[in-house]
C-alpha positions in Angstrom: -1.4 9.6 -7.6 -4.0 7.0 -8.0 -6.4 8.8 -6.4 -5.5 11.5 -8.8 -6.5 9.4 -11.5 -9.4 7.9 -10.6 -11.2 10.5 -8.3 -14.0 8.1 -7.6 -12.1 6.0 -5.4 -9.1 2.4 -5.8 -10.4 -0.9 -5.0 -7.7 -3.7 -4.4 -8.9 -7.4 -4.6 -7.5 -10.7 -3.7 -8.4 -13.1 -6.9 -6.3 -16.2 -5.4 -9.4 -16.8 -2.4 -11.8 -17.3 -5.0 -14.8 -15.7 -6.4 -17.0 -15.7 -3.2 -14.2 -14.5 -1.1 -13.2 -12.0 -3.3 -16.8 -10.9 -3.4 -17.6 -10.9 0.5 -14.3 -8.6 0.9 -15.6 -6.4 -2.1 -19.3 -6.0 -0.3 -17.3 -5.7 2.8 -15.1 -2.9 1.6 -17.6 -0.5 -0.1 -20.2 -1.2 2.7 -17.2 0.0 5.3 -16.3 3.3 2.4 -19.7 4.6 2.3 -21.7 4.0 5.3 -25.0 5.5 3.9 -24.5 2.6 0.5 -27.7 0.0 0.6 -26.7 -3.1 -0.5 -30.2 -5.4 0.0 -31.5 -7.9 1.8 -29.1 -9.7 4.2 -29.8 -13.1 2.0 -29.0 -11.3 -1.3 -27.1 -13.7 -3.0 -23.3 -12.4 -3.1 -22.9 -12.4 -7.0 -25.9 -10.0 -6.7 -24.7 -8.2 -3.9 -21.2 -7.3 -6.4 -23.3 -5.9 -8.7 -25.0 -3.4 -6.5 -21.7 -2.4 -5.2 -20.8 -1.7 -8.8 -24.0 0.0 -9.6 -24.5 2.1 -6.6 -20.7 3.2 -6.3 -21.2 7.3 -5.0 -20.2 10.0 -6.8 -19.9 11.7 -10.4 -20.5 9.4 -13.4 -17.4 11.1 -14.6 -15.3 10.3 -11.7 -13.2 7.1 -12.6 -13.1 4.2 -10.4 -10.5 1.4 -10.5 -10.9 -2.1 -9.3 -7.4 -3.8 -9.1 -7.8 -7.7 -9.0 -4.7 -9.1 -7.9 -3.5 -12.5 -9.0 -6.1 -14.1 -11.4 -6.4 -18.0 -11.2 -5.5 -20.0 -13.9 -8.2 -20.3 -16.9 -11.3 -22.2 -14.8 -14.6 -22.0 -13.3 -13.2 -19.4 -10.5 -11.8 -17.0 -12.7 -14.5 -17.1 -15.6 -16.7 -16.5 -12.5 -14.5 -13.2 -12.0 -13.8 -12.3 -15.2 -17.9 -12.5 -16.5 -18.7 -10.2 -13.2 -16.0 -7.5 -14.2 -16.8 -7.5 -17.6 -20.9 -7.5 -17.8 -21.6 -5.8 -14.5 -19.4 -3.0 -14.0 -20.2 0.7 -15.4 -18.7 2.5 -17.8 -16.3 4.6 -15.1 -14.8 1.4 -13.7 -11.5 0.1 -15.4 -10.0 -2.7 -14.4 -6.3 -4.0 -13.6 -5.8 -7.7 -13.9 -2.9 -9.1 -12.7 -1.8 -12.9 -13.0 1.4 -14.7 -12.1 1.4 -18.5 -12.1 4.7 -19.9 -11.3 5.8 -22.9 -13.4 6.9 -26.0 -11.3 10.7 -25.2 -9.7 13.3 -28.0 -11.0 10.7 -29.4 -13.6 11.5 -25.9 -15.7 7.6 -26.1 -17.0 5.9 -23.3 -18.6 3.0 -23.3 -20.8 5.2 -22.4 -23.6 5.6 -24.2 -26.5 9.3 -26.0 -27.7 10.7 -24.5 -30.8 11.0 -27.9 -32.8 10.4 -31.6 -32.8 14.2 -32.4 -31.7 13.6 -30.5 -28.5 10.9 -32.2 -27.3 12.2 -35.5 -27.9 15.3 -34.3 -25.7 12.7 -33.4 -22.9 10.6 -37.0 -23.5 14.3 -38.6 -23.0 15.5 -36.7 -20.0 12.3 -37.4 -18.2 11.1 -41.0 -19.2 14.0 -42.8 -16.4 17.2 -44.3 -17.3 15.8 -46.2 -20.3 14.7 -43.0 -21.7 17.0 -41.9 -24.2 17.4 -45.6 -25.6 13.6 -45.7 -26.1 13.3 -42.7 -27.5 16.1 -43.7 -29.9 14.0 -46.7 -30.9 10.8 -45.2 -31.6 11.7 -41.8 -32.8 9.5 -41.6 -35.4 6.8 -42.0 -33.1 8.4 -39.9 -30.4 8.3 -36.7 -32.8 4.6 -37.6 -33.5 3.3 -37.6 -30.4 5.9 -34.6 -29.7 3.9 -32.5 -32.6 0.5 -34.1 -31.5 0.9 -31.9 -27.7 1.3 -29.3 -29.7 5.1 -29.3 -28.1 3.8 -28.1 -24.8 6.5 -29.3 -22.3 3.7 -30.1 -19.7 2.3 -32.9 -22.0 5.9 -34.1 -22.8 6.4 -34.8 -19.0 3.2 -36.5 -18.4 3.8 -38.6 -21.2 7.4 -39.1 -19.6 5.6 -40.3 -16.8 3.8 -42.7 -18.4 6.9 -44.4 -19.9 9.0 -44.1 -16.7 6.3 -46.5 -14.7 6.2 -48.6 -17.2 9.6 -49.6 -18.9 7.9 -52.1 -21.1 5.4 -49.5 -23.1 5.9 -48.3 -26.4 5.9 -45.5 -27.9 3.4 -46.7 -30.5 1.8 -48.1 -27.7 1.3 -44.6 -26.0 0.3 -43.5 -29.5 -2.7 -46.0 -29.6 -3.6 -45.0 -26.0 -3.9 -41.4 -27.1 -6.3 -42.5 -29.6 -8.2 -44.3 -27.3 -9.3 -41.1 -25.7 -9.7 -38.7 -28.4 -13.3 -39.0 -28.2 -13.3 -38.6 -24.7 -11.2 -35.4 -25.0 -13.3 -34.1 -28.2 -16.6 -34.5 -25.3 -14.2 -32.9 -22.9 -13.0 -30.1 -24.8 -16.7 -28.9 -26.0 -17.8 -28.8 -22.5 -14.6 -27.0 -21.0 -14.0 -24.6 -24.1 -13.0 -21.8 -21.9 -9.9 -24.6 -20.7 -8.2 -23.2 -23.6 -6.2 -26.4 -24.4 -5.5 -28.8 -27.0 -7.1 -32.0 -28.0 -3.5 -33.9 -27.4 -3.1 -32.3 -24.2 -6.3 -33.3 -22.9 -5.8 -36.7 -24.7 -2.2 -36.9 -22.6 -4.0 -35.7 -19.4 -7.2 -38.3 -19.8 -4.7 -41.1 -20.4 -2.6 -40.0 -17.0 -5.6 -39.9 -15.2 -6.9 -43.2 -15.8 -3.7 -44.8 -15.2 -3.9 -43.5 -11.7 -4.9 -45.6 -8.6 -7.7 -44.8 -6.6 -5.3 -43.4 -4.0 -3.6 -41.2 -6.3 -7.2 -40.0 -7.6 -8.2 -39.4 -3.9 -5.5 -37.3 -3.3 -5.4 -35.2 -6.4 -9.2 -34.6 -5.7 -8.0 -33.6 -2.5 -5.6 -31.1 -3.7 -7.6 -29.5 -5.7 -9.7 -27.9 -2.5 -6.7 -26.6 -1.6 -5.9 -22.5 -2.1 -3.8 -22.3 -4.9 -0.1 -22.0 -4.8 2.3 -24.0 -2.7 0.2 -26.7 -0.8 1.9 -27.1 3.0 2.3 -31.1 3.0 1.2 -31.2 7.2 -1.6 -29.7 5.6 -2.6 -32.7 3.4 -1.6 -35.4 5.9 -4.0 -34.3 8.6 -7.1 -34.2 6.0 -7.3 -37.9 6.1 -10.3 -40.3 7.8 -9.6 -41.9 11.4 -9.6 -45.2 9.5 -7.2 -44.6 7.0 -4.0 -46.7 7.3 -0.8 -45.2 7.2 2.0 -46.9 5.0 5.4 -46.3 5.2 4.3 -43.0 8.2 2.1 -41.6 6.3 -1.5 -41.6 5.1 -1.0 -40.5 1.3 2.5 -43.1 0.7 0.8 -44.4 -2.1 -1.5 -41.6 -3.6 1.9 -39.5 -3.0 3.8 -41.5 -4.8 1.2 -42.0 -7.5 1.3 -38.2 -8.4 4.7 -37.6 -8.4 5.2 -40.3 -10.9 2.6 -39.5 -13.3 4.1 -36.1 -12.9 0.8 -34.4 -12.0 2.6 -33.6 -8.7 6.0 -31.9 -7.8 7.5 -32.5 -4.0 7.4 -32.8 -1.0 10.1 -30.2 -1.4 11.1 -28.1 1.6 10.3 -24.4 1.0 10.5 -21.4 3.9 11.2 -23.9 6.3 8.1 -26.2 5.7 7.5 -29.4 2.8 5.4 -28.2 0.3 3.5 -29.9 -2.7 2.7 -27.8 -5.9 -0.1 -29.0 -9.0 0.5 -26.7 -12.2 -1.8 -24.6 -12.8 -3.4 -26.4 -15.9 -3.2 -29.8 -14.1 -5.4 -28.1 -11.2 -8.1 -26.9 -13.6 -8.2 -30.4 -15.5 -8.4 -32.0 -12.3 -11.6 -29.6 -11.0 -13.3 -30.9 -14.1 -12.5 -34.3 -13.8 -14.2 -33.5 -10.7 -17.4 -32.1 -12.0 -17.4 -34.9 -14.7 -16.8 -37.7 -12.7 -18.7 -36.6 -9.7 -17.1 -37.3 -6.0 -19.5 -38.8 -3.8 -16.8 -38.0 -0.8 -16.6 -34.3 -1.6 -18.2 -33.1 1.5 -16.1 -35.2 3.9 -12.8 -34.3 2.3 -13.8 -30.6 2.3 -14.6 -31.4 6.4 -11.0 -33.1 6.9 -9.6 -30.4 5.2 -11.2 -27.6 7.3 -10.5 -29.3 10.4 -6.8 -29.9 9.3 -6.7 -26.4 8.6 -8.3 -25.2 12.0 -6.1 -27.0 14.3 -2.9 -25.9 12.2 -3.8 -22.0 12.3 -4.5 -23.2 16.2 -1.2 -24.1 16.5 0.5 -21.2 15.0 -1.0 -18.8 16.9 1.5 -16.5 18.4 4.4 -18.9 16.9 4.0 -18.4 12.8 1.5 -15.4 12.0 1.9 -15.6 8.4 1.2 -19.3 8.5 -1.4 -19.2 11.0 -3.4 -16.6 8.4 -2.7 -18.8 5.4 -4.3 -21.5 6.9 -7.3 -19.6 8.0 -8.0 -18.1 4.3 -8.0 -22.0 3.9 -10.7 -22.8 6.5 -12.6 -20.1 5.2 -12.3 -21.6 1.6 -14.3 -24.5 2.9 -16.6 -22.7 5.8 -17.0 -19.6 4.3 -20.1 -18.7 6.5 -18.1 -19.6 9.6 -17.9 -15.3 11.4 -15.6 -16.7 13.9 -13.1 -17.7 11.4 -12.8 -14.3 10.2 -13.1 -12.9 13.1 -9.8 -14.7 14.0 -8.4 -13.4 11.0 -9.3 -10.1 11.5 -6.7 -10.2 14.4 -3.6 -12.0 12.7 -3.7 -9.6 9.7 -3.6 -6.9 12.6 -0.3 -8.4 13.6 1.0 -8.7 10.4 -0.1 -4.8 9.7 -2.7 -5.1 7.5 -5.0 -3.0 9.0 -7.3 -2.6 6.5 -7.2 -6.0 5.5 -8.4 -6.8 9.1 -11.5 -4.1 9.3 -12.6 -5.8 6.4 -12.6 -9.4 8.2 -14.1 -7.4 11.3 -16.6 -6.5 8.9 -18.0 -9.8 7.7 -17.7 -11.5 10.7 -20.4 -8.7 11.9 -22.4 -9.3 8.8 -22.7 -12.8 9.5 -23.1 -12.9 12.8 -26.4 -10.4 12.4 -27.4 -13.1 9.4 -27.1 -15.6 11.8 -27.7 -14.2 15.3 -24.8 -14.3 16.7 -24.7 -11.6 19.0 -21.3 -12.6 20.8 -19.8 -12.5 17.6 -21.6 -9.1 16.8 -20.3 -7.4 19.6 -16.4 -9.0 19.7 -16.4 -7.7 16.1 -17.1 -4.1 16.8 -14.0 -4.6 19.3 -12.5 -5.8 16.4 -13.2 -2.9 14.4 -12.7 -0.4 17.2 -9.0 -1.9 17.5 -8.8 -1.3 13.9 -9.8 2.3 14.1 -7.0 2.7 17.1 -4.6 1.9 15.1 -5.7 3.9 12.2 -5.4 6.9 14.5 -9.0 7.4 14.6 -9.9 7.5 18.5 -13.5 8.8 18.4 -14.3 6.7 15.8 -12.7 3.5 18.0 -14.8 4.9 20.8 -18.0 4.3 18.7 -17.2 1.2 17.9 -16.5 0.0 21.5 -19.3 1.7 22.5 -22.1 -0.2 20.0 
């Protein structure tokens, strides 16, 4: 039926791997379609290299083509990246299906909705501030239903400020008032240079004053988690992307950045999920963090992105023939921080082909080929038409597989 619709062909997209994966899979996909389509230059930039996919697409003008992008990031540099190529570079014939669904955090019942009144959201500042809580709030509520209105009643920025109060029983609600104030220059700068972040001045005022009430261990690690796919964050994951000299407390690595997190409520777990501990960072709280990022400036960047790829390596290692699912989700994460490494998609090629996604896996067959020929690799050029010629076998195409072992 879709192809009924829109005669000039269905393109499906991951949006969750981030704009230059989504892009190489694109290239790689209408490259594999039409077989006669010049893209450019080997060293075309990718963003460039989308276009001409767009541009070139075969067939009528009047033939309608639709690009499904599945699963939109948050509001953030990625998905304004995504969003700006869809929307300026595509023909008329193209339409587009944009889908998004960011889960709130389980147990903390947070959505980016707002409460219906000023009562409410001093009932969620009670329940979430620690015992004293509701005595506190009791105390101060005038200045409880200010700050409640001044968040714009955005349960998010009612539990960060819970978090504030619940590590420290001796501040004030006027006090967190006069903190917030503090920063509202800081969030005016903040908000004129992330405009697209969509958010209000009290929230960024609640998420500024969070921030810099972390520890340097807490700020390590969110940094940390922010390189991270999004979604549910595997917790092994995180405590193997940590320096040889880093000293464990308590068993682990990240005791006190962990703890740092959860408290501020920037962080929700470890919880167990499918079997495995899992952290999670709403969606707003990961974009606000990326900034901080950007702002800030990480001198460290480069080495955490290393840890994190070689955490990620020796995990999809280890789940080879034991946990396919796992062992591709922590691929897609090793190619988020080595996305030139072929071998790594060549790898993935093959554990999408157990898990049935054929097409998915001719597509990895297909980069790891491009890259190899960018790079000269021409071990990895020929195990990747094996690759492909697997592919075709199972698509039922046997003189096609032929070929490919063939080359």
């Amino acid at each position: 039926r879709s192809i009924a619709l829109f005669p000039g062909g269905v393109l499906r997209l991951e949006a969750t791997e981030g704009f230059s994966a989504m892009a190489a899979k694109a290239v790689a996909a209408v490259e594999d379609l039409f077989a006669d389509l010049r893209l450019g230059e080997e060293d075309l930039p990718l963003e460039r290299k989308l276009r001409r996919c767009w541009q070139r697409w075969p067939g009528d003008q009047g033939q309608g083509v639709l690009v499904v992008v599945d699963d939109l990031p948050a509001a953030g540099p990625e998905s304004a990246t995504i969003l700006k190529e869809l929307r300026e570079f595509m023909p008329q014939r193209f339409r587009r299906l944009i889908t998004q669904r960011h889960r709130p955090l389980s147990g903390a019942a947070i959505e980016l909705r707002v409460i219906p009144d000023g009562a409410s959201g001093l009932e969620v500042l009670s329940l979430r501030a620690g015992v004293s809580g509701p005595e506190r709030i009791q105390r101060e509520e005038s200045a409880g239903l200010r700050l409640v209105e001044r968040v714009g009643r955005l349960p998010l920025a009612l539990v960060l400020l819970a978090g504030r109060l619940q590590r420290v029983p001796t501040l004030t609600l006027a006090q967190l008032e006069m903190d917030l104030d503090e920063k509202a220059i800081e969030a005016e700068a903040f908000l004129q240079k992330n405009a697209e972040l969509l958010a209000s001045k009290g929230m960024v005022e609640t998420f500024l004053s969070s921030w810099q009430a972390l520890t340097e261990d807490g700020k390590t690690l969110a940094w940390l988690l922010t390189l991270t796919l999004p979604g549910a964050i595997p917790w092994e994951l995180v405590e193997r992307s940590r320096k040889a000299d880093q000293p464990l407390v308590e068993g682990s690595a990240w005791t006190r950045g962990l703890a740092d997190l959860v408290g501020a409520h920037l962080l929700e777990g470890p919880m167990e999920e499918q079997g495995r501990q899992v952290v999670r960072l709403h969606p707003l709280s990961r974009d606000f963090l990326e900034r901080q990022v950007e702002q800030e400036g990480w001198a460290e960047e480069s080495v955490w992105r290393q840890q994190l790829e070689q955490a990620a390596r020796a995990l999809m290692d280890e789940r080879e023939g034991v946990a396919v699912m796992e062992m591709v989700g922590y691929g897609r994460q090793a190619q988020a921080m080595a996305p030139a490494d072929g071998w790594l998609c060549f790898s993935q090629g093959y554990g999408l082909m157990r898990l049935g996604l054929v097409a998915d896996a001719g597509h990895e067959f297909s980069q790891a080929q491009r890259l190899g020929k960018g790079q000269g690799d021409d071990r990895l050029i020929s195990c990747s038409w094996i690759g492909k010629g697997d592919v075709l076998v199972a698509q039922g195409d046997g003189a096609g597989a032929l070929a490919a072992y063939e080359a």
